[in-house]
C-alpha positions in Angstrom: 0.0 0.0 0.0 1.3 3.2 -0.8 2.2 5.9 1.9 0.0 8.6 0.2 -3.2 5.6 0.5 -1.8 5.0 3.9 -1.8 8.4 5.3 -5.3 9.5 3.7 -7.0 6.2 5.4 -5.6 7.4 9.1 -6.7 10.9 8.0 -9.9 9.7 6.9 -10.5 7.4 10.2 -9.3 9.6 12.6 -11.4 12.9 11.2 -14.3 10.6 10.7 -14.2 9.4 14.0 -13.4 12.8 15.6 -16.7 13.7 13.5 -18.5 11.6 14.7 -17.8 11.6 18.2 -18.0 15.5 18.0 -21.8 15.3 16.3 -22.7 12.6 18.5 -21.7 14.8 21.4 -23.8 17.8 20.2 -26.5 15.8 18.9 -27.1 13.9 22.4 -26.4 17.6 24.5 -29.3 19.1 22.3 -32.3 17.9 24.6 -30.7 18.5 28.1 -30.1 21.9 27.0 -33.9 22.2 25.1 -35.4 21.8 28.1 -32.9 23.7 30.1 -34.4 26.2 28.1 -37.9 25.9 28.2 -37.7 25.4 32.2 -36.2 28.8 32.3 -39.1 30.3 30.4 -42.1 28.4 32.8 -40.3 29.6 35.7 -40.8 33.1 34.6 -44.7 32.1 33.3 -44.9 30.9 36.6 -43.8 33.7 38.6 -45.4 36.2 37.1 -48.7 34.0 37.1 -48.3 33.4 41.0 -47.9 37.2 41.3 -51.4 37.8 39.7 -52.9 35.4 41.8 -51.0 37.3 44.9 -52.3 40.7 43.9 -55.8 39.7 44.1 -55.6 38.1 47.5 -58.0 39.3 50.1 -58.1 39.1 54.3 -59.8 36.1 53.9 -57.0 34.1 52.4 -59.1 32.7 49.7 -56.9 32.5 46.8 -58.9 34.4 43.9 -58.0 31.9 40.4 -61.2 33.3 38.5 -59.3 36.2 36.9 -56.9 33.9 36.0 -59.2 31.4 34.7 -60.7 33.8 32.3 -57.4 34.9 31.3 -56.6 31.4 30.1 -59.8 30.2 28.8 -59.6 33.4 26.6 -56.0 33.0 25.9 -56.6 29.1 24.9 -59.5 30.0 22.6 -57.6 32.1 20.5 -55.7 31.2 17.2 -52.0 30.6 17.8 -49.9 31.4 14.5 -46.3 31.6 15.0 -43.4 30.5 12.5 -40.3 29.6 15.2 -37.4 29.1 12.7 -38.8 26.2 10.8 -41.9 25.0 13.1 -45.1 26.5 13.0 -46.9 27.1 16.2 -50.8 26.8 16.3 -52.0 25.8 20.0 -51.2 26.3 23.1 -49.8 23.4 25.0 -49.6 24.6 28.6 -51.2 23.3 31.6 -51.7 25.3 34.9 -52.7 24.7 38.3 -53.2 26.0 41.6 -53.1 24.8 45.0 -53.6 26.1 48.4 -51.5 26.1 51.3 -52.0 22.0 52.2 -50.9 21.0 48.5 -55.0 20.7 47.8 -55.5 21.3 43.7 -58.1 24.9 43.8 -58.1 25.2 40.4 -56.7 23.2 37.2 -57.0 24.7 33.4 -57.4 21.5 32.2 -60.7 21.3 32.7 -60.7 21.1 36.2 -59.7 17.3 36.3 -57.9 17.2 39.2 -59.5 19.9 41.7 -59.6 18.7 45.2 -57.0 16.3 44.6 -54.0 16.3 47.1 -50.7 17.7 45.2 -49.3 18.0 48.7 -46.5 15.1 47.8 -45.6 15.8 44.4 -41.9 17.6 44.4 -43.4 21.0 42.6 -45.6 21.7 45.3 -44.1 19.9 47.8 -40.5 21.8 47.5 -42.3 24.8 46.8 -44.4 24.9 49.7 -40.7 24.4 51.8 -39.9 27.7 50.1 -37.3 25.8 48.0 -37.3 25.7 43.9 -39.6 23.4 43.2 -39.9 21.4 39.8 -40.6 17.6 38.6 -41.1 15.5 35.4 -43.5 12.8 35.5 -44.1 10.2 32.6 -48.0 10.0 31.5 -47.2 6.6 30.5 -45.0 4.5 32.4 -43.6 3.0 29.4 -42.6 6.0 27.5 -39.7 8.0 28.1 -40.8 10.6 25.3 -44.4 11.5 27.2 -42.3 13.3 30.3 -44.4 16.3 31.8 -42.0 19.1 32.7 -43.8 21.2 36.0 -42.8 24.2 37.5 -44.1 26.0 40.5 -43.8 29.3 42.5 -45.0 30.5 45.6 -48.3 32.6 46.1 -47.0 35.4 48.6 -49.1 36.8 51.0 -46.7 39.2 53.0 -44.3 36.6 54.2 -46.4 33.5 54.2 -47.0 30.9 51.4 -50.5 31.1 50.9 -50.3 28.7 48.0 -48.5 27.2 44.9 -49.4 27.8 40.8 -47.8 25.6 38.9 -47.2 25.6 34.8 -47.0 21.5 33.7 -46.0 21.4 29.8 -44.6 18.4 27.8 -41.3 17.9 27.1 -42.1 16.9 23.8 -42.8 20.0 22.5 -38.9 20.9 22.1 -38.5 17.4 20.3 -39.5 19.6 16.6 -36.8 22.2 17.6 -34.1 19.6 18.7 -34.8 17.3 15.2 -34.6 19.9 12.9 -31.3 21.2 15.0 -30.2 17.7 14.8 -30.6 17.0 11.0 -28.9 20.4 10.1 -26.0 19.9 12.9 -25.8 16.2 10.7 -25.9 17.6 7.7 -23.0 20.2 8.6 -21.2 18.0 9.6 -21.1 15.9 6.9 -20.3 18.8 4.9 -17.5 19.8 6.9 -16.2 16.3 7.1 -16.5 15.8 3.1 -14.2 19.3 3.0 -12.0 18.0 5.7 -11.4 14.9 3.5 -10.8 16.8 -0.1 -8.4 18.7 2.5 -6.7 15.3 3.7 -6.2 14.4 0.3 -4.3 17.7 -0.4 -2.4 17.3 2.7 -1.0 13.4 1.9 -0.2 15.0 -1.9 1.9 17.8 -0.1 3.9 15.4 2.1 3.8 12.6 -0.4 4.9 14.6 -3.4 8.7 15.0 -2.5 8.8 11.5 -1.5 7.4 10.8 -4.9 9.8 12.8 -6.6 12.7 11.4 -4.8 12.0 7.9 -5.2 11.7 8.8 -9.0 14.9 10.3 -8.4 16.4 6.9 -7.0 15.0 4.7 -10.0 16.6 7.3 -12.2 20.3 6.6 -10.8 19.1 2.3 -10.3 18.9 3.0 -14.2 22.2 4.6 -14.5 20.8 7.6 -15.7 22.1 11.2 -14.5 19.0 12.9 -13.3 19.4 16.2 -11.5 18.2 16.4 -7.9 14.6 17.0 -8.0 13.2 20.6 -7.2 12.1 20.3 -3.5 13.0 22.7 -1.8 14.9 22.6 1.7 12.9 20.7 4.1 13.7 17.3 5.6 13.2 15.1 2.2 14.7 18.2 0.1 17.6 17.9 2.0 17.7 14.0 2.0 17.8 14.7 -1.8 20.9 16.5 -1.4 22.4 14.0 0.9 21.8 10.7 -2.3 23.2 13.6 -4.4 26.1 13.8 -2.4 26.5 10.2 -2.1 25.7 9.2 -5.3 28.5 11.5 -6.1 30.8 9.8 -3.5 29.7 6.0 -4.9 30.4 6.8 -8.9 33.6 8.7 -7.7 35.2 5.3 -6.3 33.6 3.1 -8.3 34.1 5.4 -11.7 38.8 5.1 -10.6 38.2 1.4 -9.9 36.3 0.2 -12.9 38.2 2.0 -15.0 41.4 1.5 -14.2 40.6 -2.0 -14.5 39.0 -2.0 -17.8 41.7 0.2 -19.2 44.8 -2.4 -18.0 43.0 -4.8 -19.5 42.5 -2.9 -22.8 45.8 -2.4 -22.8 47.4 -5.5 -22.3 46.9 -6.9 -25.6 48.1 -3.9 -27.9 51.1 -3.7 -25.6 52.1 -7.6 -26.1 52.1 -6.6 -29.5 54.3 -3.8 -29.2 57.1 -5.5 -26.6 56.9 -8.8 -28.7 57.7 -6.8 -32.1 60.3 -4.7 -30.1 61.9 -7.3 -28.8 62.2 -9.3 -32.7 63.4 -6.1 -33.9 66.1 -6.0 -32.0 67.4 -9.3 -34.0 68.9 -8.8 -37.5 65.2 -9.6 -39.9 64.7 -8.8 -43.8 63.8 -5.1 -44.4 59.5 -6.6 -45.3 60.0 -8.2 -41.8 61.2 -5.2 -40.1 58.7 -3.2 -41.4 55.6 -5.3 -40.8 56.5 -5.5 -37.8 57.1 -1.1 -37.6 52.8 -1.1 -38.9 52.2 -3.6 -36.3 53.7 -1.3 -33.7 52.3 2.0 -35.4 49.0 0.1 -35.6 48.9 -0.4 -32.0 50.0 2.7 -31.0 47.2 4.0 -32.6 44.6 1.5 -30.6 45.9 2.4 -27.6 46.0 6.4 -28.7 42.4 5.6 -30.1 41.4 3.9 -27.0 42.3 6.7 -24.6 41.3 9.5 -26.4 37.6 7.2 -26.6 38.4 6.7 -22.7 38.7 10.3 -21.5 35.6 11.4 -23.8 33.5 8.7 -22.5 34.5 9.3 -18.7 33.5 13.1 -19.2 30.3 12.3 -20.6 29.4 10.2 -17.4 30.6 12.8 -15.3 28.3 15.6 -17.0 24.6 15.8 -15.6 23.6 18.1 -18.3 24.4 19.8 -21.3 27.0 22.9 -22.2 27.0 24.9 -25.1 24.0 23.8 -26.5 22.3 25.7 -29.2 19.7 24.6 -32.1 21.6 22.7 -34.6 20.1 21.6 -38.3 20.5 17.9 -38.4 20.0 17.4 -42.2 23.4 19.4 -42.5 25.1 17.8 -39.6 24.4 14.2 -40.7 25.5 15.2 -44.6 29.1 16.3 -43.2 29.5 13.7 -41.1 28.2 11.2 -44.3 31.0 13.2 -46.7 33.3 13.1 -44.5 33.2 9.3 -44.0 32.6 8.8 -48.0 36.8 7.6 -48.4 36.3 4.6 -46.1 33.1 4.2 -48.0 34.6 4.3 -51.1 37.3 2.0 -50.0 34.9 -1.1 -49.0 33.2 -0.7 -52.2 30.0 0.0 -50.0 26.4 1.6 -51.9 25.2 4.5 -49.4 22.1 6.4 -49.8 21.0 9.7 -47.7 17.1 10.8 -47.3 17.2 13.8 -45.1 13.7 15.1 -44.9 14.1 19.2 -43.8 13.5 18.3 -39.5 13.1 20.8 -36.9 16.1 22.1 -35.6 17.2 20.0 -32.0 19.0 21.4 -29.4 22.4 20.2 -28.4 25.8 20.0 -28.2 27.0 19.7 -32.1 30.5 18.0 -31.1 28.9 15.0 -29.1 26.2 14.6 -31.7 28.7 14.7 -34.4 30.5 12.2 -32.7 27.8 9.7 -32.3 26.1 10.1 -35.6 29.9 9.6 -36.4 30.5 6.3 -34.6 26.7 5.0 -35.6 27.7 5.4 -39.2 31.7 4.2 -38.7 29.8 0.9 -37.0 27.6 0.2 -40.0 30.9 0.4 -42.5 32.7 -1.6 -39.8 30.1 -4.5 -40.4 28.5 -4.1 -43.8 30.6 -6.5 -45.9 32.2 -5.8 -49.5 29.9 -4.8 -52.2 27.0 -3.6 -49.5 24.8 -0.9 -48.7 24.2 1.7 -46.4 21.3 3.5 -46.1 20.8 6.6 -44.2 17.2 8.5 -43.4 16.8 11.6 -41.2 12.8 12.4 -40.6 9.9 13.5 -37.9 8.6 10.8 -36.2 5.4 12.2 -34.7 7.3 15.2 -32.5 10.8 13.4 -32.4 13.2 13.7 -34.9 15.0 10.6 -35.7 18.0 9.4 -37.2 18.1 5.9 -39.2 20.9 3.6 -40.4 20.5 0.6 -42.0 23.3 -1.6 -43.1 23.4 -4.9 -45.1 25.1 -7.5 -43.3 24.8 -10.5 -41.3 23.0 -8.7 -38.2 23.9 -9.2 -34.4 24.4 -12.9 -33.0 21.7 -13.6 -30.5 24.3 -13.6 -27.6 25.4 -10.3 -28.3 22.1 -8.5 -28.7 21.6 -7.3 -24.7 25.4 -6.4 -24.5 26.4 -4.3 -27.8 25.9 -0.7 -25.2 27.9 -2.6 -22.9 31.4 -0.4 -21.7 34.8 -2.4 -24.1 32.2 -5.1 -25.6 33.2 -5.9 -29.3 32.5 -7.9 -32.1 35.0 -8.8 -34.9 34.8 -7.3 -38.0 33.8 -8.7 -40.7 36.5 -8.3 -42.9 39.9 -8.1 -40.7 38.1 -10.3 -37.8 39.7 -7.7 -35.4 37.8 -6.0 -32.6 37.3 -2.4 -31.6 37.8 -0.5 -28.4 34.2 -1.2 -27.2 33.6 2.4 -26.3 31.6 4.0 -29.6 28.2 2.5 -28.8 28.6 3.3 -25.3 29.3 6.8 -26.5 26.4 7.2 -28.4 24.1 5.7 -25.5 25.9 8.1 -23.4 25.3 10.9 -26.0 21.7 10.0 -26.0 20.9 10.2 -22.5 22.4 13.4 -22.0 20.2 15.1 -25.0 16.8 13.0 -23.6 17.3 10.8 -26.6 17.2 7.2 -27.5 19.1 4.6 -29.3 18.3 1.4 -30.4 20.1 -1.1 -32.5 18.3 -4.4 -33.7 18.6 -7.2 -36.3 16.3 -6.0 -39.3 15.5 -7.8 -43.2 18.7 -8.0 -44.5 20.9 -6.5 -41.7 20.8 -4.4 -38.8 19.2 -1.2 -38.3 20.1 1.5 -35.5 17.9 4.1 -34.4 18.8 7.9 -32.8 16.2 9.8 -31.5 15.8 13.4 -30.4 13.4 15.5 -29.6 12.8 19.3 -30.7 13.5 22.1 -28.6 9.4 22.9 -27.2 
């Protein structure tokens, strides 16, 4: 599983359940505090209804409730309409009644259903009656936590003494509109919030996965034996990781670059040198004048491997060194790739090889006109190298969708099965056709290295009748 996937599922569990948790929370809290509320509100009802009762009081102690009976037969005959947010409001729900000093019910709006009855031991009247807040919810059904009756009482004051109690009974399910509507929008909020938070979570693991990406792409680049440059990240923790592989990539090719080739060079080398040491050491005996100087173009011959092989050497070892180009500026390939063919035509001529040109007119690319000189060069030297007596050459420069690429065909015998994964490979040679000799092994590995560092490619496969080798570049954007 990937580390971005990994880091958006514990983003996405942990928000979800910190969501969830947090909504639960609310959702649960909304009742308490709903009738919180609507207790406050009967207490004042209640008050101020107990103080009308009050003001009316006579010597006798009677407590006066037909005032207030009138007052609430009226008030419950009229047409409640009242929009509260999203709930409409069209009766009133609100019971009141009164009792005297012993907890005996005087007066009861609801019809008068329980006047006379004894109130004495419910906690409204009872607590009240103490001179203490007193309130109590009662189920009308046993069964059903949902039919709770919320009452409130306050005192009836005569001077200092409790004369009686009003209380104001209404259900609690009246706030169960106001806390399901504040529940479904809380809900739907929050799922809101927690689809955001989520689109957010996703940008966050791209953020922090991003240079990780990068780097790792970075990595497979260098496992490839590419040169990529250090990737753009900037100089936090992973940027500077990315300067630390620089570093030891650096380190790593630098020891590894002295050891490999100075032991591919000795060995190189040993062979021309046998040659030299072995024809010195003849000369030195008294030899016909042919002798002597077959033995003179043997040495020269060698000289010139070895001369050949160094200069191939150092040219190779700066190109793996580079990580970009220098110099580089739009160059006209049809031109370059006529000079190079011109100026190969005497060895062409020579071999008794047929070589045709089809330059289509190409964008111009942008390089460095030296190295790609040099491989279009060693491309074409390999395809007279191998094309025997009497053959042909063919060579085609054209745009290949946005590409422009480079094509040469030779006649020949193609590359043996057991050489075809190792012809790029550093001093890896085949013998010529004609001399059976064998070259430095360096000119393919040029051009691949030539390639790479123009963001090129270059193939070389068995085709009808030969081999064909393939150099692709891309136009400057």
């Amino acid at each position: 599983m990937k580390i971005r996937t990994r880091l958006f599922l514990v983003f996405f569990i942990l928000v979800g359940l910190g969501f969830y948790q947090l909504v639960n929370v609310i959702v649960s809290g909304l009742r308490p505090r709903y009738l919180a509320t609507m207790e406050e509100s009967m207490v004042e009802t209640a008050t101020m209804l107990s103080a009308l009762v009050a003001s009316q009081l006579g010597e006798s102690g009677d407590l006066p409730t037909a005032d207030l009976a009138a007052m609430l037969a009226l008030a419950d005959h009229w047409n409640v309409v009242a929009r509260i947010y999203e709930i409409d409001k069209t009766r009133l729900n609100v019971r009141v009644y009164v009792t005297d000093a012993a907890g005996i019910v005087v007066y009861d709006s609801d019809g008068g259903r329980d006047v006379g009855a004894d109130y004495s031991q419910w906690n409204d009247v009872y607590l009240t009656l103490k001179g203490r807040y007193g309130a109590r919810a009662t189920r009308a059904v046993l069964d059903d936590p949902t039919s709770s009756i919320l009452h409130v009482a306050a005192p009836i004051m005569q001077g200092e003494r409790i004369a009686g109690v009003l209380a104001v009974a209404k259900p609690a399910g009246s706030v169960e509109p106001f806390r399901e509507t504040a529940r479904r929008r809380i809900i739907r909020y929050g799922i809101l919030m927690g689809v955001l938070v989520i689109v957010l979570g996703m940008g966050i693991s791209l953020w922090i996965t991003s240079p990780i990406e990068k780097l790792t792409a970075y990595a497979n680049a260098i496992r490839d034996g590419k040169r990529p440059a250090p990737p753009p990240i900037g100089r936090s923790e992973v940027g500077r990781l990315a300067e630390s592989f620089e570093q030891m990539r650096d380190a790593l090719e630098g020891k590894q670059y002295v050891e490999r080739y100075v032991e591919t060079l000795t060995h190189e080398m040993k062979s021309p040198l046998s040659v030299i040491r072995g024809a010195a050491e003849l000369m030195e005996e008294e030899m016909p004048v042919e002798q002597r100087l077959r033995f003179i173009r043997n040495i020269r011959s060698e000289t010139e491997r070895i001369q050949t092989l160094i200069d191939r050497l150092l040219l190779l070892s700066a190109l793996e060194r580079r990580k970009g180009l220098q110099d580089a500026e739009p160059i006209d390939m049809p031109a370059l790739v006529n000079d190079v063919v011109d100026g190969m035509a005497p060895q062409v001529e020579a071999r008794h090889l047929d070589i045709s040109s089809t330059l289509d007119d190409v964008p111009p690319v942008k390089g460095e006109r030296f190295l790609l000189r040099q491989a279009i060069a060693n491309l074409l030297q390999n395809a007279i190298d191998f094309t025997p007596p009497n053959g042909h050459i063919r060579v085609t420069l054209a745009l290949d969708n946005s590409a422009v690429r480079l094509t040469i065909h030779n006649s020949g015998p193609g590359i043996p099965d057991f050489a075809t994964d190792r012809i790029f490979e550093r001093f890896y040679s085949l013998a010529r056709t004609d001399t059976g000799r064998k070259s430095s092994g360096i000119g393919l590995t040029l051009v691949k290295e030539v390639a790479d560092l123009h963001s090129g490619t270059i193939s070389i496969t068995n085709s009808t009748e030969g081999v064909t080798a393939t150099f692709t570049l891309a136009p400057p954007s």
